[in-house]
OpenMM code with the backbone's topology and positions (N, CA, C; nanometers):
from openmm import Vec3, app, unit

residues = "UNK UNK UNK UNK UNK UNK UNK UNK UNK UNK UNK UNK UNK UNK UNK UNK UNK UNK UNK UNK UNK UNK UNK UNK UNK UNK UNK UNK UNK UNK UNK UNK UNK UNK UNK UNK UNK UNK UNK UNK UNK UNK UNK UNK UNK UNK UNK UNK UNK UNK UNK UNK UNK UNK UNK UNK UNK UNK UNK UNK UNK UNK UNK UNK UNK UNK UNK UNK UNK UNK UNK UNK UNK UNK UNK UNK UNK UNK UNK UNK UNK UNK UNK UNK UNK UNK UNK UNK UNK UNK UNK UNK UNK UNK UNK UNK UNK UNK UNK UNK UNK UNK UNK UNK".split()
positions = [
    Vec3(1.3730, 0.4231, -0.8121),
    Vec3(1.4134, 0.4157, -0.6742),
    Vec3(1.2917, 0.4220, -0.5818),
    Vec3(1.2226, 0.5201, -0.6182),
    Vec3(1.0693, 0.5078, -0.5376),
    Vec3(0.9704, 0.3909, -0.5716),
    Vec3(0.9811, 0.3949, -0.6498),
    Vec3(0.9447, 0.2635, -0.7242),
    Vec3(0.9785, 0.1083, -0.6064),
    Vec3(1.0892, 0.0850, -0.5811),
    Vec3(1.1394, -0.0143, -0.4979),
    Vec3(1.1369, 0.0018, -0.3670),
    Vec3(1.1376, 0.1168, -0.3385),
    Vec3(1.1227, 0.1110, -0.2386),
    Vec3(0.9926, 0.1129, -0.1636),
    Vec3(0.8652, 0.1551, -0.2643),
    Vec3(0.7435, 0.1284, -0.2101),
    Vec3(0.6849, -0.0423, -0.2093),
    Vec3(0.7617, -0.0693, -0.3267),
    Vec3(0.7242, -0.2721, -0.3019),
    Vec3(0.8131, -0.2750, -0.2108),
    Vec3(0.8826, -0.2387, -0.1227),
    Vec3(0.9820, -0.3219, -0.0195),
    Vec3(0.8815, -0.2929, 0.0890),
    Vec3(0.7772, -0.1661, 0.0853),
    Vec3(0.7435, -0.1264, 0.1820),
    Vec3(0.6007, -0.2448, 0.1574),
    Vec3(0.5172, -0.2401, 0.0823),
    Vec3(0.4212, -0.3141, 0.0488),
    Vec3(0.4776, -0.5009, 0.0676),
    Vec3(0.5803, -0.5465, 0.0401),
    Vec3(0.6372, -0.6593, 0.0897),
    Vec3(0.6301, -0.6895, 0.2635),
    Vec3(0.6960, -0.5488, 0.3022),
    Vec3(0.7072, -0.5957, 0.5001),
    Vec3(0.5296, -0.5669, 0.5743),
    Vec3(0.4543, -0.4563, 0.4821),
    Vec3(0.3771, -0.4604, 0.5091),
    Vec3(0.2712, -0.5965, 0.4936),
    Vec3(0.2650, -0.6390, 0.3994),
    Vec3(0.2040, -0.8019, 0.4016),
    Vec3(0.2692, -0.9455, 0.4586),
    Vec3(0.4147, -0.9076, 0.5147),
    Vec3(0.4826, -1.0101, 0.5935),
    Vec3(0.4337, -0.9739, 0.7572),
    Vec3(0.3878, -0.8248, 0.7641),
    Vec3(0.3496, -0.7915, 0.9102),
    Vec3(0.2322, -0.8221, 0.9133),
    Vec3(0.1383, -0.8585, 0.8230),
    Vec3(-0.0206, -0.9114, 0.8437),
    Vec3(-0.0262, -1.0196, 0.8327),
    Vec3(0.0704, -1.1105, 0.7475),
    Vec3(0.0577, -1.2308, 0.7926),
    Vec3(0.0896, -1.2705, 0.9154),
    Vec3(0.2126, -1.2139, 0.9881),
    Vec3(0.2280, -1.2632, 1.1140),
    Vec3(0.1157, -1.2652, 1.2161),
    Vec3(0.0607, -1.1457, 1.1578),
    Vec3(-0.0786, -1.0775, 1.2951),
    Vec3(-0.1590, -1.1642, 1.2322),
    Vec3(-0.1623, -1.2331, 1.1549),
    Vec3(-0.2966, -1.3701, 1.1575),
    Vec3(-0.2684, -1.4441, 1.1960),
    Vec3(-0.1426, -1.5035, 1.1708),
    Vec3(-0.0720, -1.6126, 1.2407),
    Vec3(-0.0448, -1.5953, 1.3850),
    Vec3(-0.0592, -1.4962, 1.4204),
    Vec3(-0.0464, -1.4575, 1.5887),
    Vec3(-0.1794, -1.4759, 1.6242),
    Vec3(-0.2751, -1.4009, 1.5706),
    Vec3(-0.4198, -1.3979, 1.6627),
    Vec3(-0.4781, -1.5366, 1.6161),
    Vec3(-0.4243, -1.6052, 1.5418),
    Vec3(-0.4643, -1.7894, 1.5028),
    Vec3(-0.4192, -1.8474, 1.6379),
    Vec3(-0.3091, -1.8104, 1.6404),
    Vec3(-0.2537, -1.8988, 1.7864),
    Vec3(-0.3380, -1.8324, 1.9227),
    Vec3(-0.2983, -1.7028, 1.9210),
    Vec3(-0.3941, -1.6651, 2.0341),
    Vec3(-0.5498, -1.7111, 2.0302),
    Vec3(-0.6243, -1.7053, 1.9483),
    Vec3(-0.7029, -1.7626, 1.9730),
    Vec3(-0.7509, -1.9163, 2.0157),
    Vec3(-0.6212, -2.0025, 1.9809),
    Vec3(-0.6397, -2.1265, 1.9488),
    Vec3(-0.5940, -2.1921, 2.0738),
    Vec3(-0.4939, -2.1183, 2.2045),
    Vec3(-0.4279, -2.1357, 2.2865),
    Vec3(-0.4688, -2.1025, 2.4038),
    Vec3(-0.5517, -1.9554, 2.3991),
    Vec3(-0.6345, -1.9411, 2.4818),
    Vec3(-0.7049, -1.9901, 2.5506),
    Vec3(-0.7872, -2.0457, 2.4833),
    Vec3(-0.8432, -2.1928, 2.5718),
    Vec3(-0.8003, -2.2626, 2.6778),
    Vec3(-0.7355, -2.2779, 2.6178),
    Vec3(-0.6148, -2.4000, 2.6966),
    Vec3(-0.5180, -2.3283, 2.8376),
    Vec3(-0.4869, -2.1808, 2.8142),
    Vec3(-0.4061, -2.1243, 2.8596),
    Vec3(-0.4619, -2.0586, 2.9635),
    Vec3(-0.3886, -1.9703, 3.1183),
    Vec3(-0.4566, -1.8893, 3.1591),
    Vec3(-0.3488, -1.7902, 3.2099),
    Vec3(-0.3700, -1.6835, 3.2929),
    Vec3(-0.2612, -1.6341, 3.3562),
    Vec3(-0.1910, -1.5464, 3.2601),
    Vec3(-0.0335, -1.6068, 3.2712),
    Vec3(0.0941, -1.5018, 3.2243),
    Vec3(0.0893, -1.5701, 3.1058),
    Vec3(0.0476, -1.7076, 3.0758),
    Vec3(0.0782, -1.7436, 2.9047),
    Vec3(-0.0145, -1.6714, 2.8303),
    Vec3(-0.1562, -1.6754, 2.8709),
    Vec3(-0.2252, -1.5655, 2.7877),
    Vec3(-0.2148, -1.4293, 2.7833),
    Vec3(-0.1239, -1.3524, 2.9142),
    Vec3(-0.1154, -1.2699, 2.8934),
    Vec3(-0.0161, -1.2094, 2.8087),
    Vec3(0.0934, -1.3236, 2.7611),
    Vec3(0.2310, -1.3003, 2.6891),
    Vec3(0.1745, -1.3147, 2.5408),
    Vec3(0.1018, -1.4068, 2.4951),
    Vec3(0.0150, -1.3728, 2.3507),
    Vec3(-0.0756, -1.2707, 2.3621),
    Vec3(-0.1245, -1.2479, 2.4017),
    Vec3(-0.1776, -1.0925, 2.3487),
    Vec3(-0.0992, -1.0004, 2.3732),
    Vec3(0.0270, -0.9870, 2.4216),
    Vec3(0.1429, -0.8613, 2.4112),
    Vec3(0.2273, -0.9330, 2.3136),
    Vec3(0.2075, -1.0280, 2.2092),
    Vec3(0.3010, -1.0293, 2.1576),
    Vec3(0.1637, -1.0030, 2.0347),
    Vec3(0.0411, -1.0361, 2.0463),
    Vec3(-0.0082, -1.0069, 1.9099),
    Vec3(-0.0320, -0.8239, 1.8977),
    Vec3(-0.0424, -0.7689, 2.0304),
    Vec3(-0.0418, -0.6226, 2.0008),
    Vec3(0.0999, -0.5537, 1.9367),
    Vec3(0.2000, -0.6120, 2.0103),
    Vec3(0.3299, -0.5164, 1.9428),
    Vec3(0.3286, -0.6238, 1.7438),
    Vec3(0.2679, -0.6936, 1.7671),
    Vec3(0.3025, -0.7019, 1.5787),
    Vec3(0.1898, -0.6186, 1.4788),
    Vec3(0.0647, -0.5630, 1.6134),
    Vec3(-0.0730, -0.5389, 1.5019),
    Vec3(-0.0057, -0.3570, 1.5218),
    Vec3(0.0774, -0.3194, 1.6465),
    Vec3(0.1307, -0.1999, 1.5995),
    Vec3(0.2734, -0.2024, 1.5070),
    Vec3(0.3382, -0.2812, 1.5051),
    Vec3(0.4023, -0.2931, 1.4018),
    Vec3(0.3529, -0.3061, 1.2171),
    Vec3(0.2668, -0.3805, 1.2076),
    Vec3(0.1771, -0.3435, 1.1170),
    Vec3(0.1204, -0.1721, 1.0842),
    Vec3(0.0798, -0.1452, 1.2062),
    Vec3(0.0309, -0.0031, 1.1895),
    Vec3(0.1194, 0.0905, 1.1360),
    Vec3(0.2308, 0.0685, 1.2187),
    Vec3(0.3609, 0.1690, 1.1572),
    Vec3(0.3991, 0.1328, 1.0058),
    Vec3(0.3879, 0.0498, 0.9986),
    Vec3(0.4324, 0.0106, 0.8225),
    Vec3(0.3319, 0.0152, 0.7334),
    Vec3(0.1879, 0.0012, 0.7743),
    Vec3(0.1084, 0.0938, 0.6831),
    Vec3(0.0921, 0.2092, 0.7039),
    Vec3(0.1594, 0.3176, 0.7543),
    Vec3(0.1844, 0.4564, 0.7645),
    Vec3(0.3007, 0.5008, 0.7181),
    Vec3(0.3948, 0.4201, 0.6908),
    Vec3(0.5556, 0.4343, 0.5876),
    Vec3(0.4551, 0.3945, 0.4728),
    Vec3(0.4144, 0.2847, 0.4211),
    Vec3(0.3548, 0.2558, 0.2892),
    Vec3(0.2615, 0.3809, 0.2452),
    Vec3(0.1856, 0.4801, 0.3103),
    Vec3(0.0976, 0.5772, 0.2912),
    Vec3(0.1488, 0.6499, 0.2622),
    Vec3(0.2332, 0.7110, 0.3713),
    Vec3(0.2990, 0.8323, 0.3391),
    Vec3(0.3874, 0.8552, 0.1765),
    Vec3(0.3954, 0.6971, 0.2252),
    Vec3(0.5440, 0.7105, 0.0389),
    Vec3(0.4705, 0.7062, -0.0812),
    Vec3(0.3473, 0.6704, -0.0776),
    Vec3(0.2455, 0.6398, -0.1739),
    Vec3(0.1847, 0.8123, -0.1922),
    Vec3(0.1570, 0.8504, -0.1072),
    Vec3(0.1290, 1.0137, -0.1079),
    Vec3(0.2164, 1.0926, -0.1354),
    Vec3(0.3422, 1.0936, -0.1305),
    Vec3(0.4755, 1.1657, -0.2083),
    Vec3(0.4612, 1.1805, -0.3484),
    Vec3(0.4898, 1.0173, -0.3651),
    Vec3(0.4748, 0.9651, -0.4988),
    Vec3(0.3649, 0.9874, -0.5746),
    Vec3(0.2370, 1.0188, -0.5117),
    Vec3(0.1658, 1.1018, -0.5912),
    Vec3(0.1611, 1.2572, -0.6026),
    Vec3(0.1759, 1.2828, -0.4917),
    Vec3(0.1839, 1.4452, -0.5152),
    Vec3(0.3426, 1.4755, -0.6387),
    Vec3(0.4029, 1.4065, -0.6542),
    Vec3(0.5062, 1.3951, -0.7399),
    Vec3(0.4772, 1.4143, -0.8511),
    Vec3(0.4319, 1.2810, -0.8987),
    Vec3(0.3654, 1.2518, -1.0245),
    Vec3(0.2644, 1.3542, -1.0736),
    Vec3(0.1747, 1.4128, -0.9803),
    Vec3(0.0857, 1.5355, -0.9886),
    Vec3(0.1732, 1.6705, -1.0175),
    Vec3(0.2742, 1.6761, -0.9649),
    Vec3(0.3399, 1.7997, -0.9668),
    Vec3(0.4161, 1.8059, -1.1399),
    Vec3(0.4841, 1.6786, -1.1744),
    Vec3(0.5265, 1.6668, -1.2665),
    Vec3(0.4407, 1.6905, -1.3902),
    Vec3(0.3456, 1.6250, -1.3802),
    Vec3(0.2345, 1.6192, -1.5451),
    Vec3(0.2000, 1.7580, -1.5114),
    Vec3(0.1679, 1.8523, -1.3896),
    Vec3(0.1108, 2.0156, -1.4302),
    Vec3(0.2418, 2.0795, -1.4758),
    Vec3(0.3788, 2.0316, -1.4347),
    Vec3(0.4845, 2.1053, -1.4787),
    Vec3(0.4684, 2.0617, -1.6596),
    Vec3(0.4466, 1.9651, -1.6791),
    Vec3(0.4948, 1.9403, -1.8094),
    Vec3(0.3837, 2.0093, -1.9204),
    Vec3(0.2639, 2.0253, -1.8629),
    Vec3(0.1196, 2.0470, -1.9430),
    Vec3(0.1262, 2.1902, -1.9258),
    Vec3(0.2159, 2.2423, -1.8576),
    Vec3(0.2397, 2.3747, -1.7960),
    Vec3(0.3461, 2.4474, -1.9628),
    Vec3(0.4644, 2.3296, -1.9933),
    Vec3(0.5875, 2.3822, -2.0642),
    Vec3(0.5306, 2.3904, -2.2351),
    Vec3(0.4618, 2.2502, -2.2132),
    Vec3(0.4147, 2.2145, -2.3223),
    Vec3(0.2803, 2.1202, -2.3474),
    Vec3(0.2091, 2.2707, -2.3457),
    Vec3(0.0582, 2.2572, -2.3830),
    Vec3(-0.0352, 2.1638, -2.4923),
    Vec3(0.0312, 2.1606, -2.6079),
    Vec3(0.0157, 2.1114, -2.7121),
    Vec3(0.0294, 1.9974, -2.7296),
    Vec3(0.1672, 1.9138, -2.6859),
    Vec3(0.2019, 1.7821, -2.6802),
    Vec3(0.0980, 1.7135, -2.5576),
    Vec3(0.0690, 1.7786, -2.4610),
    Vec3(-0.0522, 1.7120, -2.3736),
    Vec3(-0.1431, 1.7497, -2.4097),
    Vec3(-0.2447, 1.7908, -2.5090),
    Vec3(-0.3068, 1.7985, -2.5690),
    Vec3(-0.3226, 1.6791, -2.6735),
    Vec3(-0.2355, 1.6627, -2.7429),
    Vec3(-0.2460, 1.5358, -2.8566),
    Vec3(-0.2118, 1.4025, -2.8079),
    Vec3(-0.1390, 1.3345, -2.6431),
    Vec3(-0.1196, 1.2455, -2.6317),
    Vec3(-0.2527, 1.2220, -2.5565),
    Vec3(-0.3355, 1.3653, -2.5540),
    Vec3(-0.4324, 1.3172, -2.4237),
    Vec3(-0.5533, 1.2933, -2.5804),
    Vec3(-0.5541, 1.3859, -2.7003),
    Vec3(-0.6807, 1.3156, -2.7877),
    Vec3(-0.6286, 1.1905, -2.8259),
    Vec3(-0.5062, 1.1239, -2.8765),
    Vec3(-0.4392, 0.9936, -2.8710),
    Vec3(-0.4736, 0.8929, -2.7808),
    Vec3(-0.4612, 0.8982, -2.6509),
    Vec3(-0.5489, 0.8217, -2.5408),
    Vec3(-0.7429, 0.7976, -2.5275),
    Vec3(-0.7843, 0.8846, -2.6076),
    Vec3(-0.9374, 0.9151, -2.5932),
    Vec3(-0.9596, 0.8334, -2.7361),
    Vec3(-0.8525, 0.8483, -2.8468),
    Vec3(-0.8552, 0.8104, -2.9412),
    Vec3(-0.8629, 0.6566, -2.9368),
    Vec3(-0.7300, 0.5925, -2.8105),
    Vec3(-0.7558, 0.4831, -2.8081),
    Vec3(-0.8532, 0.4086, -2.7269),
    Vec3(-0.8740, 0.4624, -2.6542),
    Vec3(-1.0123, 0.4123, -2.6082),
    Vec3(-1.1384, 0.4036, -2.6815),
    Vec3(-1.1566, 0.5178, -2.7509),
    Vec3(-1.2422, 0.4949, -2.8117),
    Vec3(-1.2503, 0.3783, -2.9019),
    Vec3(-1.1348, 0.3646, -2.9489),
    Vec3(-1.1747, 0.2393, -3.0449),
    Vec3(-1.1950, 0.0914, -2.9718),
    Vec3(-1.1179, 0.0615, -2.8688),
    Vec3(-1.1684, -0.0359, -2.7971),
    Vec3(-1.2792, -0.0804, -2.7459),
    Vec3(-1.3520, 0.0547, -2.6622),
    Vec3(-1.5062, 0.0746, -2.6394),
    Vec3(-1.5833, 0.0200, -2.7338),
    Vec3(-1.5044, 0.0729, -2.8984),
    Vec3(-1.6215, 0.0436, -3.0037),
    Vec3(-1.6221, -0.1105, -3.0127),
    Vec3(-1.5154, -0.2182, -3.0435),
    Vec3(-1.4910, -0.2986, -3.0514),
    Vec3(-1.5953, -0.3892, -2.9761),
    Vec3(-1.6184, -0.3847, -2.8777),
    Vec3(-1.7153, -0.4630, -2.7663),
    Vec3(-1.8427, -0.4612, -2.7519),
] * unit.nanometer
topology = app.Topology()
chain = topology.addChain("A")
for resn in residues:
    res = topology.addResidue(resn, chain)
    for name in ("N", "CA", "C"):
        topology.addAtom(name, app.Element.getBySymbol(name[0]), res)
């Protein structure tokens, strides 16, 4: 569930940066051409999408920082119950590395 819901968050977050390129493409590209209230209506429309962006990489952070303090909380609970079994999956992991390392 956290899981999905951080790609939903990582999804709107890269649909909100594309827009803000695609916005400051036009603003820049229109500008020129433009003066007055039309330029002043693209750059209030590229600021409310670059703070819209902002807010959704601060939902993507925050949920990403849960989700780790989670995951952190969980492996000390578990290395906490049972010492031994994280002990042998962790020489098992060193184990497999090592042999890969050697390989190369």
């Amino acid at each position: 569930m956290a899981s999905k819901s951080a790609k939903n968050a990582q999804e709107i977050l890269m649909a909100d940066f594309q827009a803000l390129v695609r916005d400051t493409e036009k603003l820049l590209a229109d500008t020129a051409n433009l003066a007055g209230d039309q330029a002043e209506e693209l750059r209030a429309q590229v600021h409310e999408r670059l703070n819209q962006a902002r807010e959704t990489l601060q939902v993507t952070q925050e949920s990403l920082r849960e989700r780790g303090q989670a995951a952190l909380s969980d492996a000390e609970q578990y290395v906490q119950e049972k010492p031994w079994h994280a002990i042998g999956i962790a020489a098992g992991v060193g184990l497999l590395i090592g042999l890969l390392a050697n390989r190369r």
